[in-house]
C-alpha positions in Angstrom: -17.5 24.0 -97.7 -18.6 20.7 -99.6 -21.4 19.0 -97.4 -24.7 20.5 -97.8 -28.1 19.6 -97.1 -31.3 21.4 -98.4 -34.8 21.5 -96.6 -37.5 22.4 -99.0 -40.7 23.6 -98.7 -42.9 21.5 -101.3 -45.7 24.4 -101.6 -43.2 26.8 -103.1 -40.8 24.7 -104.7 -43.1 23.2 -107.2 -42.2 19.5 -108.3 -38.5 20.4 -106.2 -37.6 22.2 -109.5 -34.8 24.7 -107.6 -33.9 22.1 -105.2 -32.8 19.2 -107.9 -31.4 22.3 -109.3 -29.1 23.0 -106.5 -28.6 19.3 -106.1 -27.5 18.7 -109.5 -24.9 22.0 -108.9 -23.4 20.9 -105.8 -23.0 17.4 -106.8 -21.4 18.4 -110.1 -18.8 21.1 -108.0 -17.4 18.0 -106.2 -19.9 18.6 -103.2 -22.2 15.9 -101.3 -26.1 17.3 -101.1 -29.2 15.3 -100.0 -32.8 16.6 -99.3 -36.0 16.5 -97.2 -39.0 18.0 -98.0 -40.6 19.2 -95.0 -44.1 18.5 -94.8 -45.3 19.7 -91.5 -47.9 21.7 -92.3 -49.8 18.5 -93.4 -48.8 17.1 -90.1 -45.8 14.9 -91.0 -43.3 14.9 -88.6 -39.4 16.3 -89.6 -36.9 13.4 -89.5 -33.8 15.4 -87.9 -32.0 12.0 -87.7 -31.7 11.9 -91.8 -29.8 14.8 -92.1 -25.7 13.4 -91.8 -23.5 14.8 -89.3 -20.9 15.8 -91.3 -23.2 18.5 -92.9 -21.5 21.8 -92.8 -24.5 23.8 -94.2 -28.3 23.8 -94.6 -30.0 24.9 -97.5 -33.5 25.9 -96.5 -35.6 26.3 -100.0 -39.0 28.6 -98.9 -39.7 31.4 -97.6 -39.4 33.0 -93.9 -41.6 30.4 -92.3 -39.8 27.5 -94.4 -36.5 28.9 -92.2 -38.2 29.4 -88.9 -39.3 26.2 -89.0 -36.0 24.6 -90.2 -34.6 26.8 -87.2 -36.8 25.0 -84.7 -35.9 21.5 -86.0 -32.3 21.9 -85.8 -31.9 23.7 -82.8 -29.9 21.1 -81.0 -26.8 20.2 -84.2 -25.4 23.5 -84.5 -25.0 23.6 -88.3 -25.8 27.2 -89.9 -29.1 28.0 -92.2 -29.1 30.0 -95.0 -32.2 30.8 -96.5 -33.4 30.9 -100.5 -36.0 32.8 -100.6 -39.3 31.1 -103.3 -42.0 32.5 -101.2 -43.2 36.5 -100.4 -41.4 38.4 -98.5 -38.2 36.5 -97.2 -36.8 39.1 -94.9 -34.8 35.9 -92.9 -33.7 34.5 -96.0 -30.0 35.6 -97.4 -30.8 34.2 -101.0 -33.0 34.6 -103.8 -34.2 32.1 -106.0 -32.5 34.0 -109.1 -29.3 34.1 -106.6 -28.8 31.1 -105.1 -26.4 28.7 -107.5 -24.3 31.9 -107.7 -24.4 31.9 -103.8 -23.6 28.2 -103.2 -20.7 28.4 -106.0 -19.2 31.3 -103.2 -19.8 28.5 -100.4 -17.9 26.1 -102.3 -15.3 28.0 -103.4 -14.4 28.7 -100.1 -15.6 32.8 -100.3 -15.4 34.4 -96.9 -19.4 34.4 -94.5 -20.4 35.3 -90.9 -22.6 32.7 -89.4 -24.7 35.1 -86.8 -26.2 33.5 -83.9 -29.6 34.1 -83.3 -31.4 33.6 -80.0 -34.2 31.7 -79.4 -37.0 31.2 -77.3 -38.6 28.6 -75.2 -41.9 28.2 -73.8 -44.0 25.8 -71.4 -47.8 25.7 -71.3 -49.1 25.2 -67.0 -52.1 24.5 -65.4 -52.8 22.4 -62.3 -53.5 19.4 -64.1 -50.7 19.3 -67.3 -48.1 20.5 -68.8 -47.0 20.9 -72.2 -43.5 20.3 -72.3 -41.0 23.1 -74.0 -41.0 24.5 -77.5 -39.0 26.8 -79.1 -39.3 29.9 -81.1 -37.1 31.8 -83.0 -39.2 34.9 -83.9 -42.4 35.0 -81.3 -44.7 33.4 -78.6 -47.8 34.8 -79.2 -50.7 34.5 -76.7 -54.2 36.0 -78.2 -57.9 35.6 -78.0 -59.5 33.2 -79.7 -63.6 32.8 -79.6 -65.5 36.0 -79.1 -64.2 39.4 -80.0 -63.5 41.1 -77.0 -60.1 42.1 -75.0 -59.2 39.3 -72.5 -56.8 40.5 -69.6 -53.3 39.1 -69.4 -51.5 38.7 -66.0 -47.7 38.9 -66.5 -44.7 38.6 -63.7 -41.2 38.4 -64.7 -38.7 36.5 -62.2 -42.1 36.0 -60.1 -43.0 39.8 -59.9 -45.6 41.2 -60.8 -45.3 43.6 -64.0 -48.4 44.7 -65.2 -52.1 43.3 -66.4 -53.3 44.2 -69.9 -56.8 44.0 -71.3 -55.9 43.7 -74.8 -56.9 41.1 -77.4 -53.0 39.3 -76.8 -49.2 39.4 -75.6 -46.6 38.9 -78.4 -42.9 37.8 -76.8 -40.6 38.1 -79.2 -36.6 37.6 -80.1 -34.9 40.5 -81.6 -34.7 38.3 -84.7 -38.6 38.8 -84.2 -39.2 42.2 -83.3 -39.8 43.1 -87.0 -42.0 40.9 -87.6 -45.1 40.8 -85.5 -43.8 42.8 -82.9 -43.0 45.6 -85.4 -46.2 45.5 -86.7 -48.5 45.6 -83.0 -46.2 48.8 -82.5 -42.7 47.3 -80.7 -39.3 48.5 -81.1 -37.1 47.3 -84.4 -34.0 45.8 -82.5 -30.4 44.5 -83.4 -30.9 40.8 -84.4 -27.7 39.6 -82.5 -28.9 41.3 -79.7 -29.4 39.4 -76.2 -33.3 41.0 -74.9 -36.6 39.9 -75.1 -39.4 42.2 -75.8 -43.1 41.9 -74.6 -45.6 44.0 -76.9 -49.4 43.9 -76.2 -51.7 43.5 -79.2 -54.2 46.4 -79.4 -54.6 47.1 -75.5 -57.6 48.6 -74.9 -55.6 51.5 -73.2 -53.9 55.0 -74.2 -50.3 53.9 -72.1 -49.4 50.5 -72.9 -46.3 50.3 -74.3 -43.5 47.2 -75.3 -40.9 46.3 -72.4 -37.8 45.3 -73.3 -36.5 42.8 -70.6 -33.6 41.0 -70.0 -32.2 37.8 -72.2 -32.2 36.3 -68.5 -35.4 36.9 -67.2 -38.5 34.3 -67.4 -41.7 35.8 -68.0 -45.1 34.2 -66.9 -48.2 35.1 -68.7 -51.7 34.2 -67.3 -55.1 34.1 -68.9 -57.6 35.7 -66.4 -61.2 35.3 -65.9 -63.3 38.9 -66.4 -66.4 37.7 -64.5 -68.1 34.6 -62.9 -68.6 32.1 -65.6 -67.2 33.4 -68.0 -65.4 30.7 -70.1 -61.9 32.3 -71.1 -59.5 31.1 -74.0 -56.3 32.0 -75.2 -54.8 30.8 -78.3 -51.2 29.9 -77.7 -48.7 30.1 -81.2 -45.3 29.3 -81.5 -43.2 31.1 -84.6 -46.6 31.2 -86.4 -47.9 27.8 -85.7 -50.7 26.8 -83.2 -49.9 24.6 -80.2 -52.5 24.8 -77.3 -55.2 26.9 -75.6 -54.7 28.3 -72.4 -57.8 28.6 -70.4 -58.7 31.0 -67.4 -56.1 30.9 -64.4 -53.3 29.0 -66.7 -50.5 30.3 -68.1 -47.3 30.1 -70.0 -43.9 30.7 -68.6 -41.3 32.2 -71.6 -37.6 32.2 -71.6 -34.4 32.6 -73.5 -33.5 29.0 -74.6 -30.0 27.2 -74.1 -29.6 26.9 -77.4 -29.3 28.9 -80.4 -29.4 29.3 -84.2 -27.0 30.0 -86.6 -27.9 31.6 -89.6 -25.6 32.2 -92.5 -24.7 35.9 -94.2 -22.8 36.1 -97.1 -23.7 39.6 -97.8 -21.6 42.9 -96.2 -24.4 44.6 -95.8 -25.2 45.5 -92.2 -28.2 45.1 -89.9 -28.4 49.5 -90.4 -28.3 49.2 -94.1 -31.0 46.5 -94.1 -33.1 48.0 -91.9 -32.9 51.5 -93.8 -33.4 49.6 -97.2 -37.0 47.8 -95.6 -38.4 51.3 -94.1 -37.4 52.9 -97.4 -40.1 50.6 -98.7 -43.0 50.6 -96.4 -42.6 54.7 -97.3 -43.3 53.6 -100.6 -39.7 54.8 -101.9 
């Protein structure tokens, strides 16, 4: 592997210090390497088209969100991620900082890696009068109140059946790439990344029996904002991976699916998904 290309997140790369780093490394090994500093967060749009097309491998220089983003961006040219990890936690990412010229020299010298394919989601935003055309997400669509604190009740039909109605302050859909982040934490189930399922998990349902479904890659779930009482103004805050893209209002709703594409994000570690997972609850129990 000789054609790289890194995606940096400016806010914890300070003044690209790793990136040049890795730049100067790659280009020294014989490789080619260029850069983009993704600056979306201050509302600058990500300029896919600079990234060359013989580019076997992105470099994504952040921290989980740095990746997810990356992940949304380049949904549609196949090339693998592999995450260095500047920021907090990093679960996504494959690389620390202190790691990552020993991990590139292993990508140049040819060393064996596994390129999983993660699933991702899309979702459309309807009402009678718009819609907001598809988005994708690689960890979560999350639909939650936003305004005054109280529950809101969420309508949701899979395939065009009706499932159930929580009153609950949101609905989190995630990936299984997802369901340990978010998900995990509103009381889902941890699953497989690779695997092909999408699980719905209300946020603190204002009942003793709710509990996360796990559904189909293949079905498409609709969730709709209800109105409580006459008058009443109703808003849901729609988020995609994180990130803020719309409100839905009463009697509108979102329609969720498995995407046509995915994303391909690069191991270089043995370790397996069990080993992982064992090593992350050994340190929420403090061990």
């Amino acid at each position: 592997m000789k054609h790289f290309y890194i995606i940096v997140n400016p806010r914890r790369d300070q003044q690209l210090k790793l990136t040049k780093e890795i730049q100067d490394f790659i280009l020294d090994n014989g490789g080619i390497c260029g850069y983009q500093v993704n600056r979306e967060e201050e509302g600058m749009m990500f300029e896919e088209g600079r990234i060359p097309i013989d580019t076997e491998c992105i470099l994504v220089v952040g921290g989980d969100g740095t990746l997810l983003r990356a992940a949304r961006n380049m949904a549609e040219r196949n090339i693998p991620l592999i995450g260095i990890n500047t920021g907090h936690v990093g679960y996504l990412c494959e690389l620390e900082k202190d790691s990552a010229i020993q991990g590139i020299q292993r990508l140049l010298e040819g060393a064996d890696y596994v390129v999983e394919q993660r699933m991702l989601l899309s979702g459309s935003c309807i009402s009678p009068n718009r819609t907001i055309a598809g988005r994708l997400a690689l960890n979560d669509i999350v639909i939650h109140r936003c305004g005054a604190l109280q529950a809101m009740d969420f309508v949701i039909s899979v395939n065009g059946e009706h499932l159930n109605t929580y009153n609950a302050d949101g609905i989190i859909i995630a990936t299984p790439t997802g369901s340990t982040a978010y998900s995990m934490s509103a009381g889902g189930p941890i699953v497989d990344p690779q695997a092909k399922l999408l699980v719905v998990t209300p946020i603190c349902p204002h009942t003793l029996n709710a509990k996360s479904i796990v559904l189909g890659a293949e079905d498409e779930i609709a969730i709709e904002v209800q109105a409580r009482g006459e008058g009443q103004q109703e808003k849901a805050e729609v988020s995609f991976d994180g990130a803020p893209v719309g409100v839905l209002k009463a009697g509108e709703q979102i329609i969720v699916k498995k995407a046509q594409t995915c994303t391909g994000i690069l191991k270089l570690s043995r370790q397996s998904f069990l080993e992982r997972l064992r090593k992350k609850l050994q340190g929420y129990a403090g061990e």
